[in-house]
N, C-alpha and C positions, 0 to 999 in steps of 0.2 A: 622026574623026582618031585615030590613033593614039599614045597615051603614050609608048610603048617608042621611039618614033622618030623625034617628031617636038617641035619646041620651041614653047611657050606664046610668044605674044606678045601681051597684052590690049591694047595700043593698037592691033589690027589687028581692029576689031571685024567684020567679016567672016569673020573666023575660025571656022569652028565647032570647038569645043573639048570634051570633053565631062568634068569629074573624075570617075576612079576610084581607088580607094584604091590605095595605092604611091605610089613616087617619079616625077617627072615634074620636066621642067626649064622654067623660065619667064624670058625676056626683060626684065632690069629697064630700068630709065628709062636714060636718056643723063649720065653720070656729069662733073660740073661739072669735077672734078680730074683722071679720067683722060682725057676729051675720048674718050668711048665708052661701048658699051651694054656691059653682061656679061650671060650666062646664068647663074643662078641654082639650086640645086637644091633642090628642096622633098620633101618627102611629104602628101600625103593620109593620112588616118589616122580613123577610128574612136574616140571616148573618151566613154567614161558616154555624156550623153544629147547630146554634140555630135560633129560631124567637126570635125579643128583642119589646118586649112593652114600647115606652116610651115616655115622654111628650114631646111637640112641647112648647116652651114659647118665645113668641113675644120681652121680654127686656133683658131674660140672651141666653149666647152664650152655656150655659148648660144644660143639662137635669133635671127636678127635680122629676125624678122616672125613672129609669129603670129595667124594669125585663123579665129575659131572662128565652126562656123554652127550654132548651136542647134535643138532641137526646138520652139520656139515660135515660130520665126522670125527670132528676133534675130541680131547677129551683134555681135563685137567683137573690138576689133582691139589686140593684147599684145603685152609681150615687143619693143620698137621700141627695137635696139641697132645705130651706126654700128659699121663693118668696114675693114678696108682698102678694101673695091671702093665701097663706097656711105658715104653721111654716113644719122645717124636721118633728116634731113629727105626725102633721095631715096627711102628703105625706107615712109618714110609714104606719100608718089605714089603707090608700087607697088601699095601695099596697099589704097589709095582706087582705083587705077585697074581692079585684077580686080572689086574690089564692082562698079565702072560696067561693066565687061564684062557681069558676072553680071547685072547690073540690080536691082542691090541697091541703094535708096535712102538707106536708113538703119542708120550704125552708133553702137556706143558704145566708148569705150573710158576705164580709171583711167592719170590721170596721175602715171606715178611716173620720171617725166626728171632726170633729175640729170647735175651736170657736173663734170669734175676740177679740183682746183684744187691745185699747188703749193704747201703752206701752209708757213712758215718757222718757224713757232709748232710746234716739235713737239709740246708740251704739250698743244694741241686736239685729237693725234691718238691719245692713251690715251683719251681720255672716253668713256664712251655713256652720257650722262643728258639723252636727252630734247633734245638739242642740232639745230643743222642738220646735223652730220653723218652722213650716214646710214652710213657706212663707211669708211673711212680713203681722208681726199682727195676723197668721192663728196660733193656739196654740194646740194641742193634743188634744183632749177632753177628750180622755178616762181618762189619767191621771188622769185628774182635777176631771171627776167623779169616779173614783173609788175613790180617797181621798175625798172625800164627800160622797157618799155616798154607797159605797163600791161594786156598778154595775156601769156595763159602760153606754149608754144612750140606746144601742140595749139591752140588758139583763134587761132593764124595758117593754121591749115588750115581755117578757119571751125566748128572744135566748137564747140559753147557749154555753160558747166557749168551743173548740176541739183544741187539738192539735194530730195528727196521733191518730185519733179516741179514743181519753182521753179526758175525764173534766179536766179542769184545776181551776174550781172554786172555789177548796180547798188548792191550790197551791199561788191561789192571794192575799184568804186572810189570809194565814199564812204572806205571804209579806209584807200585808197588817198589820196585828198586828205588828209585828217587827220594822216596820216606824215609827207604834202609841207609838211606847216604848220611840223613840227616845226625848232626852228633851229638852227644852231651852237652859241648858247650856253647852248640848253637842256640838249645833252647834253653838253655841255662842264662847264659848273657842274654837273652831275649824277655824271660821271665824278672833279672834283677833288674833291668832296665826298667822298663814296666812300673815293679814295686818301690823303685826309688819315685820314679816321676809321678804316682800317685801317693805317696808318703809327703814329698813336698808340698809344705804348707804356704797360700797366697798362691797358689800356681795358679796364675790369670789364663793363659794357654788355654789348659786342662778345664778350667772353669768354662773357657766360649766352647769348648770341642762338649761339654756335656748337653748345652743349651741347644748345638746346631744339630746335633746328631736327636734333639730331644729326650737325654738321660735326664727326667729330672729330679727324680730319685735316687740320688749322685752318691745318698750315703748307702743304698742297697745296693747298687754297683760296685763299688768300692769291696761291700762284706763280698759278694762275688768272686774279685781276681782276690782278693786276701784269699780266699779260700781256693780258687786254681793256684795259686801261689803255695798254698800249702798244701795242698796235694801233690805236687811237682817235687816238692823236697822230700816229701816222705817215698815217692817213687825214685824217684834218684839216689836216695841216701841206700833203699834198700836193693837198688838194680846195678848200679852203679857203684857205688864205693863199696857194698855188701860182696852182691854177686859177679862184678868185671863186667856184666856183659856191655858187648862192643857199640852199641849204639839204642837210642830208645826205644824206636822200633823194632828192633831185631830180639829187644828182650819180652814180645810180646811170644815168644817159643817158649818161653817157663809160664804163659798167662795159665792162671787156672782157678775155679769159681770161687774158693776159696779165700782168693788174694785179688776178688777181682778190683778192691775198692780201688790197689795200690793202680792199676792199672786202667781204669775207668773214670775216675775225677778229674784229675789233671787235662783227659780230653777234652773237656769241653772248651779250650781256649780254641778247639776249632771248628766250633759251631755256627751256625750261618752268621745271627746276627752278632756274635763276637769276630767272627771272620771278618764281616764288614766293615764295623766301626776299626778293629787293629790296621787293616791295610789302608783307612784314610788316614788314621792318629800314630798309632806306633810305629809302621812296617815301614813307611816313607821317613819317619822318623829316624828309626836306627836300622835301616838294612839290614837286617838278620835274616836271612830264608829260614824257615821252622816249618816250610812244606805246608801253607796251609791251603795254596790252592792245589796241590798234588790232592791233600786229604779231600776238600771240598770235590771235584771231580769223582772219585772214587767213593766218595757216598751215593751223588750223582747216577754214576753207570752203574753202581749195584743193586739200588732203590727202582733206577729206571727198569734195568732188566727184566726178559722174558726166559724162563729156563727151560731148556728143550731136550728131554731122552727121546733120541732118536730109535733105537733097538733095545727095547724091553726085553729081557731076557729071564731064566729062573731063575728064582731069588733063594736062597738059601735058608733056612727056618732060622738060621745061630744057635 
């Protein structure tokens, strides 16, 4: 078959198709919002020791599928950005459905998914230290979906994560239970504690802990937990006294993008360098567990991981 003139269709496995390097147009899946397929435009290409398959798109300056085939056989599949024509979830099918063409059993790919969220908190959106934000408004994903619903968004395509050739899926959700334990009034008495002992005024204490930790911008600090502080009320007032649900975590099963602000600010009291400074200043202070080295760990093994489909199978158009 011909490239120059003829369009890929991998769910037409009859098809013989053959890639050579160039541009070539390929058949995506059946699009849930537009109620239709699109054609696609890719290139073939040549790089170091792989060929990399990936889309050409006319409005982003990025790719919305890449997947590379290695000199040792592997392959892995990158670069997984929704578009106007398709959502990430449709560009993953596509991507699993030419490995099944190809009869490629097995890929891997790092999950670095993240999702927008409208934050009202301008103040989270100067920071880079070590926070969930990875870029202004760009939020974790996996996080957000494992506390929802206890897979990341690739592990609903059947990946499962590796770390030095281990599962680690028994490891997350042990993590995972231990966050679910945590309660309202743990982190609740954890959080007034906190805003009484930085409300006091002359606290000499609080003065040497800002010095030796090197905060010395003690009043931007300050607007900081003010503001984790008032994100936490307004999640509570609405999860909690609103909606009953049974613990803080566990009300991450109504999260939805919508509301995600209610749900995403107040996290940041468990971010690296707030992790740090609370476990020398607060945490030995008032003994509250609030799970933050559960949480730290489990950014950890998600960040770290490797995610591996073992048996590619047909993918379904939707």
């Amino acid at each position: 078959m011909d490239i120059n003139n003829s369009i890929f269709d991998p769910w037409v496995i009859s098809q013989k198709f053959i890639f050579t390097k160039g541009s070539l147009e390929i058949f995506g899946p059946y699009s849930k919002i537009h109620e239709k397929r699109f054609v696609l435009k890719f290139i073939y290409e040549k790089i170091d020791d792989y060929y990399n398959l990936r889309t050409i798109h006319k409005t982003n300056s990025y790719n919305n599928i890449s997947i590379k085939f290695y000199s040792d056989k592997k392959t892995e599949i990158s670069n997984i950005n929704k578009s106007e024509l398709y959502s990430g979830s449709e560009y993953v099918l596509l991507a699993l459905q030419i490995l099944y063409y190809l009869q490629i059993k097995k890929c891997f790919l790092y999950d670095y998914s993240t999702i927008q969220c409208k934050r009202e908190i301008n103040y989270f959106k100067s920071l880079n230290n070590h926070s969930l934000i990875n870029k202004i408004d760009n939020i974790n994903f996996k996080i957000v979906s494992l506390l929802k619903d206890q897979i990341t968004f690739y592990m609903r395509f059947n990946f499962t994560p590796y770390i030095d050739n281990n599962c680690i899926k028994d490891k997350m959700n042990n993590l995972l239970d231990k966050l679910y334990i945590i309660t309202w009034n743990d982190i609740n008495d954890y959080m007034e504690n906190i805003k009484i002992l930085i409300d006091k005024k002359n606290n000499s204490s609080l003065e040497n802990n800002f010095f030796n930790y090197r905060i010395y911008d003690k009043n931007r600090w300050k607007i900081f937990w003010n503001n984790i502080y008032n994100s936490w009320i307004m999640f509570y007032e609405k999860y909690y006294i609103e909606k009953r649900m049974a613990t803080p975590f566990f009300s991450f099963d109504l999260y939805n993008v919508k509301d995600c602000k209610y749900f995403i600010n107040w996290l940041e009291i468990y971010n690296l360098s707030m992790h740090n400074y609370n476990s020398e200043i607060f945490n030995k202070r008032f003994n509250i567990n609030i799970g933050q080295n559960e949480f730290k760990e489990l950014v950890h093994l998600s960040n770290k991981a490797i995610y591996i489909l073992d048996n590619i199978k047909l993918q379904k158009q939707m």
